[in-house]
N, C-alpha and C positions, 0 to 999 in steps of 0.2 A: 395184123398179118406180119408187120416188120418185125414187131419184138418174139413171135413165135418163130420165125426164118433164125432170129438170131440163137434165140435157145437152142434152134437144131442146128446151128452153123458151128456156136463153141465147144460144144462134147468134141465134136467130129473131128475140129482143128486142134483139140490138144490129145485127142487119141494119135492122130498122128505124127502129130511133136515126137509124142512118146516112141512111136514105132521107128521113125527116122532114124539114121546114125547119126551123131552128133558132128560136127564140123570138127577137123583136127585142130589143136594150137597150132598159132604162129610161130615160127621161129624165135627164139628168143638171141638176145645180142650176143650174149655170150654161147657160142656153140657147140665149148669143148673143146678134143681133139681133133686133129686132121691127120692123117698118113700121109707121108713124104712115098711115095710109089712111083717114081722116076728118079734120075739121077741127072734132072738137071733141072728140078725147082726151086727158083732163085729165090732169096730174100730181098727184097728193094727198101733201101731207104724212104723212097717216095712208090705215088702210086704213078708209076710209070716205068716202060724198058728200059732206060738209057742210067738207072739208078738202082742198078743190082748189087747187091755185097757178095755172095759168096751163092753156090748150091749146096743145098742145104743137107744131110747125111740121109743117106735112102734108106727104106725102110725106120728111120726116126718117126718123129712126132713132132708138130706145133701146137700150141694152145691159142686157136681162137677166140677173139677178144670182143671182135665186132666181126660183122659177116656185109658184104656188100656184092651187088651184080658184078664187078670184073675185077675187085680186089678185098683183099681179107686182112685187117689189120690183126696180127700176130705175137705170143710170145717164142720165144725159145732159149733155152736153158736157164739157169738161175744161179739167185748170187751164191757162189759157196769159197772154198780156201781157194780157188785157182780160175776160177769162172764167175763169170755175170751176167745176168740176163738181159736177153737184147730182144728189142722191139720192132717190126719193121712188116711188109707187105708182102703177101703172095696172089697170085692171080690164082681167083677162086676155082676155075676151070680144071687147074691143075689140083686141087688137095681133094683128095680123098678124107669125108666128114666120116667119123666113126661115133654109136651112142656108145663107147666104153671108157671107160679110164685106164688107159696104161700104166701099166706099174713102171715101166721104164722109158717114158715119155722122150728123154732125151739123151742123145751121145755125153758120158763123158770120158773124155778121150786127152790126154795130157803126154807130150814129148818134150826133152832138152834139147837145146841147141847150144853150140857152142862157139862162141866168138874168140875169133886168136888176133891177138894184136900182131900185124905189122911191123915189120924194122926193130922186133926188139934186139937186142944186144946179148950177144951169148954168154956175156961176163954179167948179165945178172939174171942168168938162170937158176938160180937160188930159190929156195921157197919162201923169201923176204920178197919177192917183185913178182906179178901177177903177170902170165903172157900171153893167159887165156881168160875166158869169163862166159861161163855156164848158166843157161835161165831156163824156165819152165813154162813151158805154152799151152794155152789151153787150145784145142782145135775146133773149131765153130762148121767149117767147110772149107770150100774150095773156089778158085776164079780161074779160069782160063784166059790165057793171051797169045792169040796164036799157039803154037806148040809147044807155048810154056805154060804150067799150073802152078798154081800159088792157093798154099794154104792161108784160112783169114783166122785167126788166132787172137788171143789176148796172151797179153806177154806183160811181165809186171806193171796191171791195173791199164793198159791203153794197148785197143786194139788195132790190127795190122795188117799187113801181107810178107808173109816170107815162102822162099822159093820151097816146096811141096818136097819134102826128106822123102830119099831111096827108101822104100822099102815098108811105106805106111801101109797099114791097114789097120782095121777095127772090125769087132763082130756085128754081125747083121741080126737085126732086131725080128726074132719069129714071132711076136703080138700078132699082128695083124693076120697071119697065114691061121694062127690058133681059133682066132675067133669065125675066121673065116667057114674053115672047117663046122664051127657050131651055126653059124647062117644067121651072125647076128649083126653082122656086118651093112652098113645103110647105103654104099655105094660110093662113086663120086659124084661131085657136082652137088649131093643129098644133104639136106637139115633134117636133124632131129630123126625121128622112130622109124619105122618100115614100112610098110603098103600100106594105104588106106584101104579104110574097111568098104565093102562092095555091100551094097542095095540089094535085096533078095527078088526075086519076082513080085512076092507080093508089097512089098515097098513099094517097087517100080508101079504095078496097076493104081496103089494107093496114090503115087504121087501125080500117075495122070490122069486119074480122078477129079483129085484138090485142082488139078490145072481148070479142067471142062468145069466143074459146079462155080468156084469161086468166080469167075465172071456173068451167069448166068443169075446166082444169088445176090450178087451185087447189084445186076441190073435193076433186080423185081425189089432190091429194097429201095434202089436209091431212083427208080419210076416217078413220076410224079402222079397225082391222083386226078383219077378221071372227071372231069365237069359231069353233072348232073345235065341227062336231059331236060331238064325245062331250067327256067329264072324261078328261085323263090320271091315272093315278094318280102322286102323289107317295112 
């Protein structure tokens, strides 16, 4: 009787293996992109408030490296002639995960400043004595202080804070608005692809089927066997 329950118990349990939707992957470590979709999500040195660098350029991109419940270990930009890539955390709450690759993942964004020496001497105003001295910045983002802002910048190979020049801007990154449009977009707070797939009705009757028999079948195999009315003799 047991091993006939079981011949009719396996068909039955892998017809609806088959029918089932399969379980989504896990999130893998690496997540991709994330949208910057505010203008005030920080980069942190650590995974905590009080170790912020800078807010990081809106409508940009970070590169998710690791994914965690209240922080996201991060990259953003990379090394090139006048920038370097830096590493650091954002509160996952805040990034918008996208499945795409942007083609323009990161700002880059580069201004002069100019340092004028002090107390020079008008008798060697010559083009033999230097009275000024011009660098190149790379702009990462920005820090508020009170009513002061400060851009965080790398400025020949170490980076910084200098006071935020009249008159900056940069263009805003339409990725995200594009793919939006196309509905391929996973949300915020989201890992990885888009809705899970939905159980039809007859899945559903199938699956509270399998719930009612497989206890019932269980029982009658794992019963133990009735005592004979009488004692044989030995």
């Amino acid at each position: 009787m047991k091993k006939f329950l079981l011949s009719a118990l396996l068909p039955f349990l892998f017809f609806l293996r088959c029918t089932l939707p399969a379980p989504l992957p896990a999130a893998a470590e690496d997540a991709g992109y994330a949208c910057i979709r505010d203008t005030d999500v920080y980069l942190y040195a650590e995974e905590n408030d009080r170790s912020g660098l800078f807010t990081l350029p809106y409508t940009y991109y970070v590169k998710v490296l690791a994914t965690g419940i209240d922080y996201c270990y991060v990259e953003y930009l990379s090394d090139g002639p006048n920038t370097r890539r830096i590493t650091g955390y954002c509160k996952t709450s805040e990034l918008t995960f996208v499945d795409y690759v942007p083609e323009r993942p990161y700002l880059y964004y580069t201004f002069d400043v100019t340092y004028y020496i002090e107390g020079s001497s008008p008798a060697l105003s010559d083009d033999d004595f230097l009275t000024a001295i011009t660098v190149t910045c790379a702009y990462y983002g920005e820090y508020r202080v009170g009513s002061e802002v400060y851009c965080y910048v790398l400025r020949e190979g170490t980076f910084g804070y200098i006071p935020r020049p009249d008159g900056l801007e940069y263009e805003l990154n339409g990725e995200y608005d594009s793919h939006m449009s196309d509905g391929s977009d996973t949300g915020a707070g989201n890992f990885g692809g888009g809705e899970s797939e939905s159980m039809s009705p007859v899945q559903i009757a199938l699956l509270v089927l399998l719930c009612i028999l497989v206890p019932v079948i269980a029982a009658l195999i794992l019963r133990p066997p009735k005592k004979p009315p009488y004692e044989t003799d030995e």
